[in-house]
C-alpha positions in Angstrom: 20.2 14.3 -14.6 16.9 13.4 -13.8 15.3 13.8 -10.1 15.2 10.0 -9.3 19.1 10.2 -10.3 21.6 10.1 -6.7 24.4 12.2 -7.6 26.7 9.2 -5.6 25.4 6.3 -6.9 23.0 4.7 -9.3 19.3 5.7 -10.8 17.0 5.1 -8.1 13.6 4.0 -9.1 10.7 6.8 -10.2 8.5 7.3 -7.9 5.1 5.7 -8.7 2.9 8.3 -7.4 4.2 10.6 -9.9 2.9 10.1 -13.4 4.9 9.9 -16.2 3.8 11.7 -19.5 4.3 9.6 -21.8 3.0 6.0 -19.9 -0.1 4.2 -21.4 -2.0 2.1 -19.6 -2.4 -1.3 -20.6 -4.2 -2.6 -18.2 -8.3 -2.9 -18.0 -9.9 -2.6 -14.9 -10.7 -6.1 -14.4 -6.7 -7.5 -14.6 -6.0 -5.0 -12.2 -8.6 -6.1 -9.8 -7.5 -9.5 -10.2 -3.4 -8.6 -9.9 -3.7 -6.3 -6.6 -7.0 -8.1 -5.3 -8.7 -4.9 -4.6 -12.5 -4.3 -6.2 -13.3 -2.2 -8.8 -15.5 -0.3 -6.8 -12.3 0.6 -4.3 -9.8 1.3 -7.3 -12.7 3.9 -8.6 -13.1 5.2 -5.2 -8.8 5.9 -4.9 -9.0 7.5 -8.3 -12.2 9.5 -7.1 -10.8 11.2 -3.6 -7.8 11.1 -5.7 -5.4 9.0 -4.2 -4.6 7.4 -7.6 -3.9 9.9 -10.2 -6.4 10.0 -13.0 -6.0 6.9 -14.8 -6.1 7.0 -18.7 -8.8 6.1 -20.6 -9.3 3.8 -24.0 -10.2 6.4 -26.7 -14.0 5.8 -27.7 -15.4 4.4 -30.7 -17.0 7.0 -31.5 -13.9 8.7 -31.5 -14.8 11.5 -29.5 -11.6 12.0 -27.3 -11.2 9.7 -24.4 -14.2 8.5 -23.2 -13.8 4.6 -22.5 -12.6 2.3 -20.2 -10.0 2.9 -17.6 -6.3 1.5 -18.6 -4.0 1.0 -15.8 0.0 1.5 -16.2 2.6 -0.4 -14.6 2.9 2.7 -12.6 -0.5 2.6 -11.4 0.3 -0.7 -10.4 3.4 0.1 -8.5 1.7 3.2 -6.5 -1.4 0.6 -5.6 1.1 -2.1 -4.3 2.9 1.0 -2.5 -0.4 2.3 -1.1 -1.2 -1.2 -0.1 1.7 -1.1 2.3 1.0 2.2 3.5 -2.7 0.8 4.3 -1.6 -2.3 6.4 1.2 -0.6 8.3 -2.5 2.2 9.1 -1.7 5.1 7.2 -4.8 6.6 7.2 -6.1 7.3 3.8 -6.2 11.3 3.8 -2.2 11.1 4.6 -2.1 8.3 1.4 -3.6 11.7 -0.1 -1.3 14.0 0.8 1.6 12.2 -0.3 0.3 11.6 -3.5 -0.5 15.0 -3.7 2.9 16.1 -3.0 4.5 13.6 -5.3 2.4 14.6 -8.4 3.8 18.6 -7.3 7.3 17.6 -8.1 10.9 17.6 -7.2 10.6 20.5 -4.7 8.4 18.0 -2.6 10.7 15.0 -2.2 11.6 16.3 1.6 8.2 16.6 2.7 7.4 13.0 1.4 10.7 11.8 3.3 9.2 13.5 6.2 5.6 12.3 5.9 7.4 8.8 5.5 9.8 9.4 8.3 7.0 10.2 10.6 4.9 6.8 9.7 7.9 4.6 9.9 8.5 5.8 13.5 4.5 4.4 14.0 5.1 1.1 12.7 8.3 0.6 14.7 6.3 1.9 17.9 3.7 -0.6 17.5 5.7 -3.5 16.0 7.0 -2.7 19.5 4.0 -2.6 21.0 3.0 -6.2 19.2 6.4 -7.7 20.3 5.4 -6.9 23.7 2.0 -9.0 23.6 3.9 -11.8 21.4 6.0 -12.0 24.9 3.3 -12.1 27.0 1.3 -14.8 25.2 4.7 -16.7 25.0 5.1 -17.3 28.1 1.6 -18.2 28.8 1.3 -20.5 26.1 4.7 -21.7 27.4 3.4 -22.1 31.5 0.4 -23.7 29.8 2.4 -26.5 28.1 4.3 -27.3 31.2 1.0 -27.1 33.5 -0.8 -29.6 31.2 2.3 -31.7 31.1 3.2 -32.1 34.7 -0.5 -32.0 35.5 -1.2 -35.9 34.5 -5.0 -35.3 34.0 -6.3 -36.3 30.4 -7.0 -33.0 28.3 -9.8 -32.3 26.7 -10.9 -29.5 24.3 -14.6 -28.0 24.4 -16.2 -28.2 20.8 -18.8 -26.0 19.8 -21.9 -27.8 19.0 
């Protein structure tokens, strides 16, 4: 049975920081910018502090081992989309590290991980809290605005800039 295997239920799916052996990349640099809308430059930076696993490379014409450009797999692709969540809900960066440090460990890490993403789900759902809050406020005065302007009579006008 393999790891990403419940012993209850179905195969759940591999987890994308975790490289798989045998996956090629397919994908050049430049379709990959254009699929996850990220630069180059940021894509060479994640692989760099290495929140993206090393990326496999074409083999060079020379044929002196793998020298050439970087290929992207589809589960490259999934871990970027991934990280993208983890970036707009504000993980910061050295904790996308850490989990994708602990992923590419193994197995005996998947409780950390669940932890780690435990802990930053409990964020998010304080400050979607937080946001619902505001969204109230400026509710009600968009709301008391709507009725003052309504009941008020006077022709409205709104300033332009010049």
């Amino acid at each position: 049975m393999s790891v990403a295997q419940d012993l209850s239920g179905p195969a759940l799916p591999a987890d994308p920081a975790v490289p798989a052996e045998d996956e090629v990349g397919r994908y050049p640099i430049s379709e990959v910018v254009e699929r996850t809308g990220l630069s180059a430059h940021t894509l060479r930076w994640y692989e760099r502090i290495g929140l993206l696993p090393q990326v496999g490379r074409e083999a060079s014409r020379s044929g002196g081992g793998q020298t050439g450009r970087r290929l992207y797999s589809e589960r490259d692709l999934a871990f970027l989309a991934f990280v993208g969540k983890l970036r707009a809900t504000g993980m910061p960066v050295a904790e996308m590290i850490q989990y994708g440090e602990l992923a590419r460990e193994g197995a005996h890490t998947i409780e950390a991980r669940r932890q780690m993403l435990i802990a930053h789900r409990a964020e998010v759902r304080e400050r979607i809290a937080d946001l619902t809050a505001c969204l109230m406020v400026l509710d009600c005065k968009v709301e008391l605005y709507t009725r003052l302007r309504d009941e008020s009579g006077v022709p409205q006008t709104v300033p332009t800039a010049d």
